[in-house]
LUMSE-444318 format. One line per 2 residues: for each residue x, y, z of N, C-alpha, C. Coordinates in steps of 0.2 Angstrom, whole numbers, plus 5000, padded with zeros to 4 digits. Example, Ala and Ser with C-alpha at 12.3 -4.5 7.8 and 13.67 -1.06 7.14 Angstrom:
BEGIN
5066,4972,5039,5062,4978,5039,5066,4984,5039  5064,4989,5035,5068,4995,5036,5064,5000,5039
END
This chain:
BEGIN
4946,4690,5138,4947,4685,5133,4951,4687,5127  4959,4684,5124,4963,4685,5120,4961,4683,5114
4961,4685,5110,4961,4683,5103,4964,4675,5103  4967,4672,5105,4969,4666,5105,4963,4662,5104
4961,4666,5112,4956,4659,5116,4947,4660,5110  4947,4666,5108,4942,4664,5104,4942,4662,5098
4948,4661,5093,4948,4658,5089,4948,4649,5092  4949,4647,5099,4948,4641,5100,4942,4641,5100
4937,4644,5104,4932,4643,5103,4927,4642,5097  4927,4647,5094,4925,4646,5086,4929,4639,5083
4933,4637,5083,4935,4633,5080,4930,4625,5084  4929,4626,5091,4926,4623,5095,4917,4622,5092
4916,4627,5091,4909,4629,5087,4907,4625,5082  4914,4626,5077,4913,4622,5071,4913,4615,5070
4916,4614,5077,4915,4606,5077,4910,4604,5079  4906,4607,5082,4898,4606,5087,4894,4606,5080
4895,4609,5075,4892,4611,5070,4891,4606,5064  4898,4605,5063,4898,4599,5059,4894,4592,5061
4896,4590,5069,4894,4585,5073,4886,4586,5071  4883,4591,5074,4875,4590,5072,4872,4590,5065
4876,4593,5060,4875,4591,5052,4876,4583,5051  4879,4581,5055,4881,4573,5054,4877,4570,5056
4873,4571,5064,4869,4568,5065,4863,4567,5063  4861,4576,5062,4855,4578,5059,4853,4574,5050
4860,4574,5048,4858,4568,5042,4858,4561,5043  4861,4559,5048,4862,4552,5051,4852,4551,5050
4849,4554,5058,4843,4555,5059,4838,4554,5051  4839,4556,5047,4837,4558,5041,4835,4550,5037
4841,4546,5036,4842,4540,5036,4839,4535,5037  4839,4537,5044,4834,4534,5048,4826,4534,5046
4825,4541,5046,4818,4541,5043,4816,4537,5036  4821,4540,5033,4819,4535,5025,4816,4528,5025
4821,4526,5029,4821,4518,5030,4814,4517,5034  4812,4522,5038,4807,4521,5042,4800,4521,5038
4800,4528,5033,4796,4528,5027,4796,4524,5023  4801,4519,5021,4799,4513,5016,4796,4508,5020
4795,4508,5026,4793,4502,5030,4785,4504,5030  4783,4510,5032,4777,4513,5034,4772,4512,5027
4778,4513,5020,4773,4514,5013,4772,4507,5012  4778,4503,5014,4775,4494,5012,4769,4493,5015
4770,4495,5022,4764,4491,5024,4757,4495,5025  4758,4502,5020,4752,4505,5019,4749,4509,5027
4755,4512,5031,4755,4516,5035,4753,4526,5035  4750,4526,5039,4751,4534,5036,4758,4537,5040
4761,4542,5035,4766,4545,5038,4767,4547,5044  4763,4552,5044,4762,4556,5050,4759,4552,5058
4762,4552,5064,4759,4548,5069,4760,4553,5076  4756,4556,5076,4756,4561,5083,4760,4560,5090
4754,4551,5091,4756,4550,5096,4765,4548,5097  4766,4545,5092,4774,4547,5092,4778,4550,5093
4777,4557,5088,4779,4563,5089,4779,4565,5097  4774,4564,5100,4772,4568,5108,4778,4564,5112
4779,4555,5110,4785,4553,5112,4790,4557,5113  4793,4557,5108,4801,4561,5105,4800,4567,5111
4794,4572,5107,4795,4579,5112,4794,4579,5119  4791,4574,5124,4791,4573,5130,4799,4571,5132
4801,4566,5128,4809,4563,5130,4815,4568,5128  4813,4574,5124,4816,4580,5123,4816,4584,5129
4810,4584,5131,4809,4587,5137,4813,4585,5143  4813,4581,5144,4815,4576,5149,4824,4577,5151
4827,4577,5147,4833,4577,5143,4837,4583,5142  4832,4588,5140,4836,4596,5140,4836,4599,5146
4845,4601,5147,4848,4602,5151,4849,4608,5151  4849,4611,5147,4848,4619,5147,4857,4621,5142
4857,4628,5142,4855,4633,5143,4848,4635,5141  4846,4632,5135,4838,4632,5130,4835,4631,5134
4828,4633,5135,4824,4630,5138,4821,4627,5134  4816,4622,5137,4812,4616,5133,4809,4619,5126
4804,4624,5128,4799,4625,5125,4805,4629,5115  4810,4630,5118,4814,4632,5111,4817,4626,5107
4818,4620,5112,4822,4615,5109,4816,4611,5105  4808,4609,5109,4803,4605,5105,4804,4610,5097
4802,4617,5099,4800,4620,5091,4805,4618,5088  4814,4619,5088,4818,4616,5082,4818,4609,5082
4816,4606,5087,4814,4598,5084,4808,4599,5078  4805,4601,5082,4796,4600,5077,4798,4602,5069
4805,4607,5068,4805,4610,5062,4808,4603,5058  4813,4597,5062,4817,4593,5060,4810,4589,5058
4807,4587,5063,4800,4584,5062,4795,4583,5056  4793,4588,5054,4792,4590,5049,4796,4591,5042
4804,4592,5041,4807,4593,5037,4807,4584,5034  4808,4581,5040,4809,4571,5040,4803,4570,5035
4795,4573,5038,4790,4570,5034,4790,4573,5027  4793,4575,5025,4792,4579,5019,4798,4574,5014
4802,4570,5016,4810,4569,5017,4808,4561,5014  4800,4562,5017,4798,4553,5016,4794,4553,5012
4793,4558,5007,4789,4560,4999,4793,4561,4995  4793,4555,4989,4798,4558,4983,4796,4568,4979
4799,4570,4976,4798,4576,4974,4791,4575,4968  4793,4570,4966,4787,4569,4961,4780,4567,4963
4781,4564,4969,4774,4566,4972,4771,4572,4973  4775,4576,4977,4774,4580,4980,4770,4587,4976
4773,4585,4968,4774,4591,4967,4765,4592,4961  4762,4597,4962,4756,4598,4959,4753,4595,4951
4746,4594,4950,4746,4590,4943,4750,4594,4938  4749,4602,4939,4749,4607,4934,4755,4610,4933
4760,4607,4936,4767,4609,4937,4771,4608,4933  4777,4609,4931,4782,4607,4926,4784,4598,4927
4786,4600,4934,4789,4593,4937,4781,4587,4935  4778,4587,4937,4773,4582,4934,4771,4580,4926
4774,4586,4923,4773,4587,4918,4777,4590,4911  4783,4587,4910,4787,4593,4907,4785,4595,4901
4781,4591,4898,4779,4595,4890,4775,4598,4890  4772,4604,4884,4768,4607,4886,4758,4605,4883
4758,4606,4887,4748,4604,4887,4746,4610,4880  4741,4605,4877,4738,4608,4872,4729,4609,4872
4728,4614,4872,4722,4614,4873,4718,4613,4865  4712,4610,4862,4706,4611,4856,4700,4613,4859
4699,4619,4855,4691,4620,4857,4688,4622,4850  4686,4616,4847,4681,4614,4840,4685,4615,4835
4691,4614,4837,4698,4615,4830,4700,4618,4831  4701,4625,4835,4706,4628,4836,4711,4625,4840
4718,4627,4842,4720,4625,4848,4725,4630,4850  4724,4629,4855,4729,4636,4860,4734,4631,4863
4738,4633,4861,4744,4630,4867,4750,4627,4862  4748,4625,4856,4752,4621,4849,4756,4628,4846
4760,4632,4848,4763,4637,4846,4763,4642,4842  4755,4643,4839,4754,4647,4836,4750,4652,4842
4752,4658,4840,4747,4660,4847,4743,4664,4842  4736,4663,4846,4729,4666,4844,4723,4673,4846
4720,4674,4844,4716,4679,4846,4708,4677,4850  4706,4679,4856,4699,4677,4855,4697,4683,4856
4690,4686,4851,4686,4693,4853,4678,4691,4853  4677,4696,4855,4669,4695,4855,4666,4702,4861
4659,4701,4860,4661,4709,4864,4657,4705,4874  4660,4712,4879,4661,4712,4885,4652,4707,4885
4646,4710,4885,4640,4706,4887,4636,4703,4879  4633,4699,4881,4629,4697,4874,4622,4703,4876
4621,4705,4872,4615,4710,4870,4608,4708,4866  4612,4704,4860,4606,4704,4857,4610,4701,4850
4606,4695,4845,4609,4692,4841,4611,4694,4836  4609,4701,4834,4612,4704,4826,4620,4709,4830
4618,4710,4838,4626,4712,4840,4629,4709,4839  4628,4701,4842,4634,4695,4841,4635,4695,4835
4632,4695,4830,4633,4690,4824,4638,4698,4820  4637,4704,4821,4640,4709,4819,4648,4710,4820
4650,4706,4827,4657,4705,4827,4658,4699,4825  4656,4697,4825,4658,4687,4823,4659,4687,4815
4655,4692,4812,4655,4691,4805,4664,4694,4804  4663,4699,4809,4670,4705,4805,4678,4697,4809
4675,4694,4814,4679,4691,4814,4682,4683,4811  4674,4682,4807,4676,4677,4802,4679,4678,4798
4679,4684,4794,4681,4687,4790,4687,4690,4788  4689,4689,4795,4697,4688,4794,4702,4682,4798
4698,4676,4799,4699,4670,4802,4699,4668,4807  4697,4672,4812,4697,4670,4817,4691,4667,4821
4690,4663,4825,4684,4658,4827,4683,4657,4834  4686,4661,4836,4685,4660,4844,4683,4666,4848
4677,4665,4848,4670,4671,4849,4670,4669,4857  4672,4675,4861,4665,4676,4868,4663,4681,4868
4657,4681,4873,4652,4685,4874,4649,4682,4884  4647,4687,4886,4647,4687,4893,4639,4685,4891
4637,4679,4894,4627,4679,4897,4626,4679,4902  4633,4678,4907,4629,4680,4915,4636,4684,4916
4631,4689,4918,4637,4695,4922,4638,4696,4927  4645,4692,4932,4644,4696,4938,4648,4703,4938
4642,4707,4940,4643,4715,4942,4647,4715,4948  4650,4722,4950,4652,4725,4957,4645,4728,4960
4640,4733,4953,4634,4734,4959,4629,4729,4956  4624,4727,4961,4618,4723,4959,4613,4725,4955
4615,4734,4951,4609,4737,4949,4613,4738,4941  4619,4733,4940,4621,4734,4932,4617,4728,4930
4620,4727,4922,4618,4725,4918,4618,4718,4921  4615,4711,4922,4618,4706,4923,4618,4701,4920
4618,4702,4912,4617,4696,4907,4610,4693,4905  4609,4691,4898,4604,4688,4898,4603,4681,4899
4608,4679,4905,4609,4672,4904,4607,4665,4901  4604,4660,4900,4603,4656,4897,4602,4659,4888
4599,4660,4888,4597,4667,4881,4600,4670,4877  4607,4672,4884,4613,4674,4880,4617,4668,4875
4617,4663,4878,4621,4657,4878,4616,4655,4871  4609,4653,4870,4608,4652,4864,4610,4656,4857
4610,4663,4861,4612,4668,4853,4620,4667,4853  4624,4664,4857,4632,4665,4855,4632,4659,4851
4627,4650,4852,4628,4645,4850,4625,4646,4844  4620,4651,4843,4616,4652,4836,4620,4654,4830
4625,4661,4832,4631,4663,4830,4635,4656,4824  4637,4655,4834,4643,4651,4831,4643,4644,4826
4636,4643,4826,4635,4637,4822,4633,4641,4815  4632,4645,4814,4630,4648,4807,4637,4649,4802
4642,4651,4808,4651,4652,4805,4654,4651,4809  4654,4644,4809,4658,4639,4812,4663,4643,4816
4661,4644,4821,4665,4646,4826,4667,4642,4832  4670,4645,4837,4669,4643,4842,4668,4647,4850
4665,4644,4856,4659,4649,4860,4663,4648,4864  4666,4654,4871,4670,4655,4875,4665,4660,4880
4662,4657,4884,4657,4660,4888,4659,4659,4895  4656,4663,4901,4657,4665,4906,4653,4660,4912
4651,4657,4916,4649,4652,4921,4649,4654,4926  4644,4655,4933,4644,4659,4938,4644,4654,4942
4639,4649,4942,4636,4645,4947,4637,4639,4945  4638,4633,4950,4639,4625,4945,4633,4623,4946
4627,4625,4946,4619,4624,4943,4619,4626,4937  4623,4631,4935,4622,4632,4927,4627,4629,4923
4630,4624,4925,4637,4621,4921,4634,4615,4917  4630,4611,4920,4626,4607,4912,4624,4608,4909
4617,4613,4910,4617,4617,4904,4621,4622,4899  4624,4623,4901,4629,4629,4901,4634,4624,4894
4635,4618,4895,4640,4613,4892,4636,4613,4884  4629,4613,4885,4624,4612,4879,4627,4618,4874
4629,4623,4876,4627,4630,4872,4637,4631,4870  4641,4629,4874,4649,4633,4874,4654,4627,4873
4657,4632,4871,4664,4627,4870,4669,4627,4874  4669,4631,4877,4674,4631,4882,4671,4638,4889
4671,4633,4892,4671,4635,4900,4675,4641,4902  4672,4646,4905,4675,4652,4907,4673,4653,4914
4680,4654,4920,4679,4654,4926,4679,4662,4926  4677,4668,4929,4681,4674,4930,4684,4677,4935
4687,4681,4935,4691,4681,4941,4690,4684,4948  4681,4684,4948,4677,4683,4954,4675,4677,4956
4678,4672,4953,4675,4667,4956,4682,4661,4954  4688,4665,4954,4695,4661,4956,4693,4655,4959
4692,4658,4966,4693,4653,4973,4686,4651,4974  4681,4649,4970,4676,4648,4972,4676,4640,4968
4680,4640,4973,4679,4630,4976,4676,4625,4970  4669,4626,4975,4663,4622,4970,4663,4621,4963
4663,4629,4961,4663,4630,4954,4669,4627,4951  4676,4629,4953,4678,4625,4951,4680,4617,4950
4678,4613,4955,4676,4607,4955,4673,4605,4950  4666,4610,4950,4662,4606,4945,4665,4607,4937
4668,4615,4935,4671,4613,4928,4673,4608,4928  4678,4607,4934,4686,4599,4932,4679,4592,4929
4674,4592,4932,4671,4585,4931,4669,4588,4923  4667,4593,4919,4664,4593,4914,4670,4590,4909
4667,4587,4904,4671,4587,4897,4673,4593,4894  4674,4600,4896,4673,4604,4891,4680,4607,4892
4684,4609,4886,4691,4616,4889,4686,4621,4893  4694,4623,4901,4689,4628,4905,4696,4633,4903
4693,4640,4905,4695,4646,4904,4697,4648,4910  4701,4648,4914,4703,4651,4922,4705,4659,4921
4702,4663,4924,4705,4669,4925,4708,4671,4930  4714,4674,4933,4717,4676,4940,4711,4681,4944
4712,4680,4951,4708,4685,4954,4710,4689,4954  4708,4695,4956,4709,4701,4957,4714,4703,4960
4715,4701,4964,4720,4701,4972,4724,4696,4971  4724,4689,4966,4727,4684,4968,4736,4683,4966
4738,4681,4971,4744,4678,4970,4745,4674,4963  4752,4674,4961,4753,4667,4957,4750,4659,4960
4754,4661,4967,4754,4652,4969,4746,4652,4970  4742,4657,4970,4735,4655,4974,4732,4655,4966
4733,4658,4960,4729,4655,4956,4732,4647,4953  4739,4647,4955,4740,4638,4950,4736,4631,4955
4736,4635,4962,4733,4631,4968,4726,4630,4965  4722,4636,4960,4716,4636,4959,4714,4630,4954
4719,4633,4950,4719,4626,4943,4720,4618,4945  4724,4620,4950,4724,4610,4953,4717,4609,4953
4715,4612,4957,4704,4610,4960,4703,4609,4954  4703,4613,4947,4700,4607,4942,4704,4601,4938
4712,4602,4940,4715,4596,4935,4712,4590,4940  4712,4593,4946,4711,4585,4949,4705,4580,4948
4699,4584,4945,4694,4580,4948,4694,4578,4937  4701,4580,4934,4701,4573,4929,4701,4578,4922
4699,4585,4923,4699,4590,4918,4705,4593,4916  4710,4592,4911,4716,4594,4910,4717,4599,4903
4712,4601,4901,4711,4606,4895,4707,4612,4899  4712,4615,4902,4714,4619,4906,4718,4625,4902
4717,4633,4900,4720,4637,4900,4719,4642,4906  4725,4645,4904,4724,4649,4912,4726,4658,4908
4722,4661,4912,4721,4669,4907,4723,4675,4914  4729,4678,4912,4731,4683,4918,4727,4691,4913
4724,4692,4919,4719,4699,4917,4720,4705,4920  4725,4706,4923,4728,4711,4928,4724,4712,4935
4730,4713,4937,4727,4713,4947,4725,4719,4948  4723,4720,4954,4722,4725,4957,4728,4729,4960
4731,4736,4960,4735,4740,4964,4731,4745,4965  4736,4750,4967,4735,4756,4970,4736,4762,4965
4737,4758,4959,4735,4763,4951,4730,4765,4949  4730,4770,4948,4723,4773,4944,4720,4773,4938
4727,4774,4936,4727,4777,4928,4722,4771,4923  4722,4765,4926,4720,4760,4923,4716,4755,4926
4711,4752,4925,4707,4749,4928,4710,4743,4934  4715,4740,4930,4719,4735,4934,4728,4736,4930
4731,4733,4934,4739,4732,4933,4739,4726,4929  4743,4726,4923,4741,4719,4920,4750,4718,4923
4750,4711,4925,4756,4709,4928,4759,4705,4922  4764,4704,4918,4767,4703,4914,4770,4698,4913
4774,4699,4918,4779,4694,4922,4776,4687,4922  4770,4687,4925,4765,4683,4926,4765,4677,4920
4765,4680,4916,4766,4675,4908,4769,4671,4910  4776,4672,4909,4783,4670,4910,4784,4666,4916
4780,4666,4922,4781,4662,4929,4776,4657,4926  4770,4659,4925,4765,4653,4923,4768,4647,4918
4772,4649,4912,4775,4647,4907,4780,4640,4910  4783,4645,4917,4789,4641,4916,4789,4636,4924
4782,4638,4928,4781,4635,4933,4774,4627,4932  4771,4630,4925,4766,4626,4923,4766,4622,4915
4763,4617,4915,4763,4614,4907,4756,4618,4903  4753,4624,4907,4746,4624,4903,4748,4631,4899
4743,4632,4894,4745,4637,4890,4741,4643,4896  4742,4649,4892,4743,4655,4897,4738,4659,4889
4737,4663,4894,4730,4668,4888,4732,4675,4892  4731,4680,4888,4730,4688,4894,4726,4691,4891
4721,4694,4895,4717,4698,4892,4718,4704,4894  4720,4707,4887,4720,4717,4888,4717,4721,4888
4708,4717,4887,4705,4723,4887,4702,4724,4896  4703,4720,4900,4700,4721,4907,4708,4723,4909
4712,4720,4909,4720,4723,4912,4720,4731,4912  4720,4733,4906,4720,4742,4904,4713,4744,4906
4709,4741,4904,4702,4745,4904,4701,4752,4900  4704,4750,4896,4705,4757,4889,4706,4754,4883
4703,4759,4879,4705,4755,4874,4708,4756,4871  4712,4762,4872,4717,4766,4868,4722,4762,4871
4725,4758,4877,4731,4751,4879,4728,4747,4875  4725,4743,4873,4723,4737,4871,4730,4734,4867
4729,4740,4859,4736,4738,4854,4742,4737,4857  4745,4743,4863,4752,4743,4864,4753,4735,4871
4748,4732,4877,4746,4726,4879,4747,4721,4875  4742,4723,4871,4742,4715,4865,4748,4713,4865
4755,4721,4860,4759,4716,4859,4765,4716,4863  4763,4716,4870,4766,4716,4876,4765,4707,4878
4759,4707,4876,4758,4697,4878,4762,4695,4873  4759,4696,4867,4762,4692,4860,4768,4693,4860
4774,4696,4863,4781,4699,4863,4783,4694,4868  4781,4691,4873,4781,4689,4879,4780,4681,4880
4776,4680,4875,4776,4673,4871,4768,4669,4876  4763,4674,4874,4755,4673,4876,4754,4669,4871
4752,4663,4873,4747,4658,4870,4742,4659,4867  4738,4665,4869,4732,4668,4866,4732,4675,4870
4727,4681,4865,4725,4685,4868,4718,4688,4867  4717,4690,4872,4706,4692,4874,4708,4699,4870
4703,4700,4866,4699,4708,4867,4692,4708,4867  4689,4713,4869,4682,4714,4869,4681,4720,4861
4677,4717,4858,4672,4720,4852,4667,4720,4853  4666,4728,4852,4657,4730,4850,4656,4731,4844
4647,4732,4841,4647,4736,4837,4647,4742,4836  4644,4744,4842,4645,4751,4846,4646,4752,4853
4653,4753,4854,4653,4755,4860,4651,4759,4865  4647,4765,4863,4646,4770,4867,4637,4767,4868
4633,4764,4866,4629,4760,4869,4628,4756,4873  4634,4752,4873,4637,4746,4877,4634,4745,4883
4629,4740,4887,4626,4738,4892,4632,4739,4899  4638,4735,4896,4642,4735,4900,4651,4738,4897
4657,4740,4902,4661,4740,4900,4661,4745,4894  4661,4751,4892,4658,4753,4886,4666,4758,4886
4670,4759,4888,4676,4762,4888,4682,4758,4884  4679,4753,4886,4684,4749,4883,4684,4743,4878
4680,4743,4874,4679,4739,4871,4681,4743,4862  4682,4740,4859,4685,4742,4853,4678,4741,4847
4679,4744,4843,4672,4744,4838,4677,4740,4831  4669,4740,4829,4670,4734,4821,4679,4738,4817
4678,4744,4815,4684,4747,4814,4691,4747,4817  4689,4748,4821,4694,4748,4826,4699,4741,4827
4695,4735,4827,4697,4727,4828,4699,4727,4822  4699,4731,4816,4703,4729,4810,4708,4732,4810
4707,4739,4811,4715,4741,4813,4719,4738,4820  4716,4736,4823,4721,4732,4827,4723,4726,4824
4722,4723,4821,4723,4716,4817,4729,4718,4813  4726,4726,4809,4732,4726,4803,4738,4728,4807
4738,4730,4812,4745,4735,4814,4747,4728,4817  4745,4724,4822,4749,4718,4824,4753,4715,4818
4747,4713,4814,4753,4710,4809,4756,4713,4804  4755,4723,4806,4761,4726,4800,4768,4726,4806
4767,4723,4812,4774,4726,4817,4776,4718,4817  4775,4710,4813,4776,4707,4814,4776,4702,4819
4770,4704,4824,4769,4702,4830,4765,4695,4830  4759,4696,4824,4754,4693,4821,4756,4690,4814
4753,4684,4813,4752,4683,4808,4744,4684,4805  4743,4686,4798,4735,4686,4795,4733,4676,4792
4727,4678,4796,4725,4668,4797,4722,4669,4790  4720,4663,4789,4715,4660,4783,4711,4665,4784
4705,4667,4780,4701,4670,4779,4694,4668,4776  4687,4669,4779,4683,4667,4774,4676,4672,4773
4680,4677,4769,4674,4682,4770,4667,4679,4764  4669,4675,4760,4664,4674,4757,4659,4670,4759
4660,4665,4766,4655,4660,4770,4653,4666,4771  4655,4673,4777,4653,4677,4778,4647,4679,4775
4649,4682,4769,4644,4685,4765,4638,4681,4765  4636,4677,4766,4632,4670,4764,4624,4674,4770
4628,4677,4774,4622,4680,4780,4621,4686,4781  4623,4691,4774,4620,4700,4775,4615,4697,4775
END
């Protein structure tokens, strides 16, 4: 074969090629029209028994060189391209997306608001302990403005023989707190047996990242009234934690932050890999505000400062840390949690590197309860 003949050919190819782009749109057309017909009258798109038509008469019809069973699978992929073809984009596309949504969602939890551009702090230490613990960082946090207290009441552990909250008990001492200095209560929820009680004691609903994909639970936050806290799983993908927050915008709950806490790799140096990036995808793929938490991402606490202003740089809605008042006692987590001194020097260094601003202050309510 000369160079002649296969530039004919090729040129021959490209007219084969054109012709089936022309058809394959033609086809296209077709379906449109077929999908406003089907949505008038309140049809469902998809019809099998039809489809099995087409690929029988496909069948029937293919003359080879393909054999059948290659020519049904590229129909099947036109097949399903067609049904997709007969959904606008805006249906298609998720509650918590950009496209459904382009502004950005604001979250209140008892005044405060995450999500309205000022980006905030929430601390409190890793498990509730005991009420003069709570009230020991809550004070050092009122004190210098800040209002958005958690504390863990149900712990889930990796072993069955750690510490696992004082549940119920917990959640009275974090609502005892918060109602003394006007705070606000950001707690943890394991099971959706505990979620209407649970509504009594907290101000905002905390999923954690063991319990991502745990369906149910999520379901049940979407029906409460309350702002929920979503954390990413350990292992989870982007698409598989935005997939998660659908399950509760759907069921009507749209005061939804979502909190990236670092994944799991095959790193050591640190308890989890805080994925960074992550901000900035959730930011620009969703309308909901984004939170990251440094102290379980690093699991040190000597990363927490240099984290913090890795979110805050990055344009975090909020940021977690854990406070004790002693951490080397700590029930739970005790490496990583920052002491009463410590949360101040971290506070001043953010806002001496102008990361941070210093909020309102009220140490004199404070004083009110030595």
């Amino acid at each position: 074969m000369n160079h002649e003949q296969l530039e004919e050919l090729r040129e021959s190819l490209d007219r084969v090629n054109l012709a089936i782009l022309e058809q394959i749109n033609m086809r296209a057309e077709i379906v449109q029209q077929i999908g406003e017909i089907k949505r008038a009258q309140g049809m469902t798109r998809y019809d099998p028994i039809r489809e099995r038509v087409m690929l029988d008469l496909i069948a029937t019809h293919n003359r080879g060189p393909f054999p059948t069973t290659t020519m049904q699978h590229l129909f099947k992929q036109i097949f399903k391209a067609s049904l997709d073809l007969q959904e606008d984009d805006h249906s298609k596309a998720l509650l918590v997306s950009r496209k459904r949504q382009p502004e950005d969602t604001m979250v209140e939890i008892k005044g405060e608001k995450i999500g309205d551009g000022e980006q905030r702090f929430v601390f409190g230490p890793c498990a509730v302990e005991s009420y003069e613990q709570v009230f020991e960082v809550a004070k050092a946090m009122r004190a210098r403005g800040e209002r958005l207290l958690r504390g863990g009441a149900f712990k889930p552990r990796t072993s069955p023989y750690d510490f696992q909250g004082l549940g119920v008990d917990g959640l009275k001492i974090l609502k005892r707190v918060a109602d003394e200095l006007d705070m606000a209560v950001i707690s943890e929820i394991v099971t959706p047996a505990h979620m209407e009680i649970a509504c009594e004691y907290v101000d905002m609903i905390q999923i954690g990242a063991r319990n991502m994909q745990n369906f149910a639970l999520l379901k049940e936050a979407g029906a409460m009234k309350k702002p929920v806290l979503l954390k990413r799983g350990l292992a989870a993908t982007i698409e598989e934690f935005i997939h998660a927050a659908e399950y509760i915008v759907t069921q009507g709950n749209e005061q939804l932050v979502l909190c990236e806490r670092g994944i799991r790799t095959y790193e050591k140096a640190t308890r989890n890999t805080l994925d960074i990036s992550a901000v900035s995808i959730l930011k620009q793929e969703t309308h909901l505000p984004v939170m990251v938490d440094v102290t379980h991402s690093g699991g040190r606490r000597d990363l927490v400062l240099p984290l913090a202003k890795a979110a805050l740089a990055i344009g975090a809605d909020a940021v977690m840390v854990e406070v004790h008042p002693d951490p080397a006692v700590a029930l739970s987590d005790a490496a990583q949690q920052l002491d009463i001194a410590q949360f101040h020097q971290f506070l001043d260094a953010l806002i001496a590197s102008g990361l941070y601003r210093e909020r309102d202050t009220n140490a004199d309510a404070c004083d009110r309860y030595v």
